[in-house]
C-alpha atoms as one frame of an Amber mdcrd trajectory, in Angstrom:
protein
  -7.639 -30.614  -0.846  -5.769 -30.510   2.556  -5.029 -27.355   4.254  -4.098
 -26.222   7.431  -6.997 -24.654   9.023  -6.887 -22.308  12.285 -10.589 -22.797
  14.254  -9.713 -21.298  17.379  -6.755 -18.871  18.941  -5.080 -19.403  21.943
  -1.802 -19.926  23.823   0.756 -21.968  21.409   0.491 -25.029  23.778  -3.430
 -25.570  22.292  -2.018 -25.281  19.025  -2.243 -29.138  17.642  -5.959 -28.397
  18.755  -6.701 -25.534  17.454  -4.880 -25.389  14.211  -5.443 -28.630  12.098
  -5.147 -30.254   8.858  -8.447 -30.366   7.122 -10.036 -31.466   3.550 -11.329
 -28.150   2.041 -13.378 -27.847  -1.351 -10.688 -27.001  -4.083 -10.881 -22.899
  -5.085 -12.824 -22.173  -8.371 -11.361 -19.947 -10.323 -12.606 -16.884 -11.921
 -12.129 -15.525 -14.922  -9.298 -13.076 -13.943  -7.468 -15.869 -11.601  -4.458
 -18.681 -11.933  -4.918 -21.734  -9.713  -1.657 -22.974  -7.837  -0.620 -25.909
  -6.915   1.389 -24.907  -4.130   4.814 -26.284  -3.817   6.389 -24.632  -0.685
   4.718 -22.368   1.947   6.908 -20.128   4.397   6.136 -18.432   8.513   5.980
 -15.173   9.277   5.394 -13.579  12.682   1.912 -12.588  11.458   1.123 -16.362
  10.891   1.907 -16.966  14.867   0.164 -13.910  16.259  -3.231 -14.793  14.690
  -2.759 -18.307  16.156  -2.643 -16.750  19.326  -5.292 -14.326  19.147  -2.995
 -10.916  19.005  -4.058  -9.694  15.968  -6.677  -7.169  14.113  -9.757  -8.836
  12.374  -9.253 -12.076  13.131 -12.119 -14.546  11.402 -12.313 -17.819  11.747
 -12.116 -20.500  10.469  -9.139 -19.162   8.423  -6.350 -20.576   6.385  -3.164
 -19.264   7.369   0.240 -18.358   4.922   1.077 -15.921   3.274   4.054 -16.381
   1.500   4.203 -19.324  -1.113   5.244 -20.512  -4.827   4.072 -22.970  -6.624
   2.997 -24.344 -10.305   0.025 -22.725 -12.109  -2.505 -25.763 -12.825  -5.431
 -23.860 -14.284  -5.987 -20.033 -15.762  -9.306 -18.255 -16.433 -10.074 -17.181
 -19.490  -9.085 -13.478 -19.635  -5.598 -14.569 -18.037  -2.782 -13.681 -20.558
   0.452 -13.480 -18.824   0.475 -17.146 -17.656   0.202 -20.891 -19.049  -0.318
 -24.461 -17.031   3.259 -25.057 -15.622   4.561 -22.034 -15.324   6.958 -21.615
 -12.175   5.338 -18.635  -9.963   5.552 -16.766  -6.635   2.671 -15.131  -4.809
   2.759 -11.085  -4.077   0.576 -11.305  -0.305  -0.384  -7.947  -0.556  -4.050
  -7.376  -2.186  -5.759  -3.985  -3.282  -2.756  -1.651  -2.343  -4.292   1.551
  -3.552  -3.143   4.393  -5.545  -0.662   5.877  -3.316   2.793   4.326  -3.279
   3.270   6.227  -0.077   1.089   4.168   1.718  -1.914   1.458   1.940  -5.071
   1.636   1.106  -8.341   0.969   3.471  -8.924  -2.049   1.249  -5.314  -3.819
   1.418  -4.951  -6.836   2.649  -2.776  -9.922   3.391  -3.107 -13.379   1.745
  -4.021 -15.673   5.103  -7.135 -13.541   6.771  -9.126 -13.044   5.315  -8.725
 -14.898   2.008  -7.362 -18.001   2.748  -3.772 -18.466   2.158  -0.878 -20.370
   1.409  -0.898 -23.115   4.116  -2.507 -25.516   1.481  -2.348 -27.921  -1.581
  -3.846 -25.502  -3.522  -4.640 -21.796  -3.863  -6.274 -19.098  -6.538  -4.858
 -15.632  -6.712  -6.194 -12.896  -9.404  -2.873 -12.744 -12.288  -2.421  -9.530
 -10.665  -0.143 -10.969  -7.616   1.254 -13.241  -9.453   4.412 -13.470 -11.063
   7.059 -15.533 -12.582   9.486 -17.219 -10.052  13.119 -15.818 -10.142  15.161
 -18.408 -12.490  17.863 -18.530  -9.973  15.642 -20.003  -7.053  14.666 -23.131
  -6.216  11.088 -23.221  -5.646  11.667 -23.343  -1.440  13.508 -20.307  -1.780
  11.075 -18.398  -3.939   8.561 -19.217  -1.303  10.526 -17.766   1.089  10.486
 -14.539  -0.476   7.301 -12.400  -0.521   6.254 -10.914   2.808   9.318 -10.537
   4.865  11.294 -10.088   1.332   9.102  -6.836   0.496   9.192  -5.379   3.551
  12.628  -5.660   3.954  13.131  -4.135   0.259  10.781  -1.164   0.858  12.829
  -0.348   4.204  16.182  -0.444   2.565  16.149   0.558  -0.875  13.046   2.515
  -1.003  13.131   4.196   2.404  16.620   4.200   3.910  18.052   4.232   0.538
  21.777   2.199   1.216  24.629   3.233  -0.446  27.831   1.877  -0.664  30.403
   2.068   2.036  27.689   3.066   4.560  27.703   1.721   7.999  23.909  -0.072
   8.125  22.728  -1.312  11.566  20.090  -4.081  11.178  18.298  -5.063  14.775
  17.208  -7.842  15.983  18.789 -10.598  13.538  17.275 -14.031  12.924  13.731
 -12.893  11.900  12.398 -12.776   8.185  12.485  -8.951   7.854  15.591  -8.635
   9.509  17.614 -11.465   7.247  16.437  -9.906   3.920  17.285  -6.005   5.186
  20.760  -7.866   6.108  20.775  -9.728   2.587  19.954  -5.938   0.287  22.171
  -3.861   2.495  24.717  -6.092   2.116  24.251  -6.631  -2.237  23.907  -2.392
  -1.709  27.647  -2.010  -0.702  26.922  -1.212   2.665  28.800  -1.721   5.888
  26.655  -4.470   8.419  26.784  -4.438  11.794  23.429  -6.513  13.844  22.124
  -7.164  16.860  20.581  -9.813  18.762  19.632 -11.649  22.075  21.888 -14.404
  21.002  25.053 -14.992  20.803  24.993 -17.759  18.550  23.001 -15.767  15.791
  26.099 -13.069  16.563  28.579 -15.579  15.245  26.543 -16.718  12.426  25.824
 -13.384  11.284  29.397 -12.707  11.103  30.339 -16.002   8.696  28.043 -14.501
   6.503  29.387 -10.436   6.030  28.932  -8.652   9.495  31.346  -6.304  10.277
  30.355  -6.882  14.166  27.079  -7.799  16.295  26.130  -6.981  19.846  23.751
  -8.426  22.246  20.668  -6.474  23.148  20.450  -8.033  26.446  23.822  -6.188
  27.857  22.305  -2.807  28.714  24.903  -0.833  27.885  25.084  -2.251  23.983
  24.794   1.170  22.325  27.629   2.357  23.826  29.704  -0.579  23.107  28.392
  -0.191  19.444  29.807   3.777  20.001  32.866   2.868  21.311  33.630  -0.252
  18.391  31.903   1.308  14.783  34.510   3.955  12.931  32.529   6.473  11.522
  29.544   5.706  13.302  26.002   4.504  12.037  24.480   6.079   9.216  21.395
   3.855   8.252  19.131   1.819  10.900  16.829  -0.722   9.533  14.835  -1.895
  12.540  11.457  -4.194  13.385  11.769  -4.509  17.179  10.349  -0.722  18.383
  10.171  -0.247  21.963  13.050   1.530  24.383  15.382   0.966  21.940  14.652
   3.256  19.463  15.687   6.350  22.353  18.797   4.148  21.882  18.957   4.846
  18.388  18.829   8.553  18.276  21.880   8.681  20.552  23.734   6.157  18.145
  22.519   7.430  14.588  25.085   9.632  12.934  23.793  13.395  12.216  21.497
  13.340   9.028  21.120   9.289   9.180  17.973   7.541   8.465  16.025   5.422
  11.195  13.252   3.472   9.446  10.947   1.111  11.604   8.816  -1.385  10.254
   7.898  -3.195  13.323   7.379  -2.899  17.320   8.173  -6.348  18.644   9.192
  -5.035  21.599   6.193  -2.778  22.757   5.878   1.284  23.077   9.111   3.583
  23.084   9.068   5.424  26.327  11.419   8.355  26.584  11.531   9.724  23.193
  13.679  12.442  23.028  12.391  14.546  19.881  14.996  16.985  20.531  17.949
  14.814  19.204  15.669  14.260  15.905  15.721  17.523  15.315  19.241  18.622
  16.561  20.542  15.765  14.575  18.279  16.486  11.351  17.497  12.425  11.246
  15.443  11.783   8.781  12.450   8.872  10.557  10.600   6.715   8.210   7.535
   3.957   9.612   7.342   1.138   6.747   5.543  -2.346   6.209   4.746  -4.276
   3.238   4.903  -2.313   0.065   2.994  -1.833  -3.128   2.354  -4.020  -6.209
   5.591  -1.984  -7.944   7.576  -2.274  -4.781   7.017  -6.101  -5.238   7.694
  -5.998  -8.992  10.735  -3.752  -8.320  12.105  -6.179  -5.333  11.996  -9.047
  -8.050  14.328  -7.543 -10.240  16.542  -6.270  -7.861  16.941  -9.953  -6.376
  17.514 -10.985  -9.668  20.084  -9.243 -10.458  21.678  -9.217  -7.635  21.321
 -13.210  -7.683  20.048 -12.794  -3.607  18.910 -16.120  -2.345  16.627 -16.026
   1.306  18.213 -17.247   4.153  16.622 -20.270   5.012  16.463 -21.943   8.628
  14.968 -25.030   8.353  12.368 -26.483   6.193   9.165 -28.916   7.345   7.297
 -31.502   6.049   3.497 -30.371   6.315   2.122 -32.670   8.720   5.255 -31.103
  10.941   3.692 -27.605  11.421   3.589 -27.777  14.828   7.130 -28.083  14.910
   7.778 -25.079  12.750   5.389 -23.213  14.384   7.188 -23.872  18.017  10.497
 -23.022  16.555   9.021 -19.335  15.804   7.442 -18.831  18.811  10.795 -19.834
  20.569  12.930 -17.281  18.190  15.026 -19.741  17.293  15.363 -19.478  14.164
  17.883 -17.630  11.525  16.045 -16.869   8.574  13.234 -18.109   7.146  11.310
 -21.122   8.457   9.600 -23.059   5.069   6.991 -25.667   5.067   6.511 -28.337
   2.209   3.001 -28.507   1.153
């Protein structure tokens, strides 16, 4: 079967030499597993760090993806939940743990070290898998799982949105960022963004922000100060760094910060004493548990939430979609066709 295989890391101008399309032997299934012919495959950030060598436990030669849905083409034999042809999407997130407050030594992601989703085919244990969402297409569902999750356990589980709140989601345009946007939004709340861009500004706008404000002007918080009534009361954000002292000055008394990312780097300056003066409540979040996942599925269902989808590539055009990342060009999610 073909799949794209990474045999080296490096800078993202060695990519087309470093990450290729190879024949692999087609997975065996166990008794306990589904095999899947995948249909669609989708980026995350994760997928372009290990290309590039900035990331924990890196192993190579690996398969890369983690999000994907596709059509079950064989079950083992003590697999009752699912039938050849059944529709399904992929939970990434292996061996959780007990907790639901956080992740086990053992979890890990689909795409190191297990291969992943950036091939023809793929077997997962019936535990991650579930039944694709009626109301999305099968690009859409594979759009969904890692950046969807994270998203959900930051805003519904964490920050907790309710209606009429005013929800300040940084740093739109990435995976994380459009789903938070997407949940706030079928929560009731208030959206206001920011961003590096003014293009992703305007487009955030057409689609239900109140406002957005560009990162790069220094003095963006107090703009934001000066333009929200009623302040902020929720922050969902991925990028860390400096801008989180930014937050504290911004967040209304008793509001929620929750932080599921550090694109930016270390936060210098802290100042603990407006956390405390200001009784905000600070949550750290990524991924989320197998009921997290389950619980996200329903909630998109009912809601009838559809990912925001940037642009879609033909397989032997990864290079292309990989680039696109790595310039931060994109709004939404960036899907592959396997």
């Amino acid at each position: 079967m073909k799949a794209l295989v990474l045999n080296k890391t490096g800078e993202i101008s060695l990519l087309k030499n470093n990450l290729i399309i190879n024949e692999i032997d087609k997975p065996e299934i166990s008794q306990y597993e589904v095999l899947i012919k995948l249909q669609f495959s989708a980026l995350n950030h994760r997928d372009l760090w290990i290309t590039k060598g900035l990331y924990s436990g890196i192993k190579l030669p690996a398969v890369l993806g983690s999000d994907g849905a596709g059509i079950i083409e064989d079950a083992g034999d003590n697999v009752k939940n699912f039938k050849k042809g059944d529709e399904v999407i992929i939970n990434p997130g292996i061996n959780w743990g007990e907790s639901e407050d956080f992740k086990s030594d053992e979890f890990r992601i689909l795409g190191l070290p297990d291969n992943g989703t950036l091939s023809e085919y793929i077997k997962v244990n019936q535990r991650y898998v579930h039944l694709k969402p009626l109301h999305l297409s099968m690009q859409e569902a594979a759009a969904q799982p890692l950046a969807g999750l994270t998203a959900f356990r930051a805003v519904v589980k964490k920050a907790q949105i309710n209606r009429e709140e005013n929800v300040l989601i940084t740093g739109i345009g990435g995976g994380v960022a459009t789903f938070a946007f997407l949940y706030a939004k079928a929560s009731g709340a208030n959206l206001y963004i920011t961003s590096g861009s003014d293009d992703k500004i305007k487009n955030a706008k057409k689609i239900g922000a109140v406002d957005g404000f560009n990162y790069k002007n220094e003095m963006w918080d107090e703009v934001l100060v000066s333009a929200v009534h009623g302040g902020i009361d929720s922050i969902i954000d991925g990028t860390g760094g400096n801008s989180v002292s930014k937050y504290l000055k911004i967040i209304n008394p008793g509001g929620r910060i929750v932080i599921y990312g550090a694109t930016t780097g270390i936060t210098q300056n802290f100042d603990v004493r407006k956390l405390y003066w200001k009784q905000i409540k600070l949550f750290g979040t990524t991924m989320g548990s197998e009921s997290d996942f389950s619980e996200m599925l329903d909630f998109v269902e009912k809601n009838k939430i559809k990912p925001i989808i940037d642009k879609v590539f033909d397989f032997e055009d990864y290079i292309s979609a990989f680039e696109r990342m790595n310039r931060s060009e994109q709004l939404g999610k960036i899907v592959i066709k396997v």
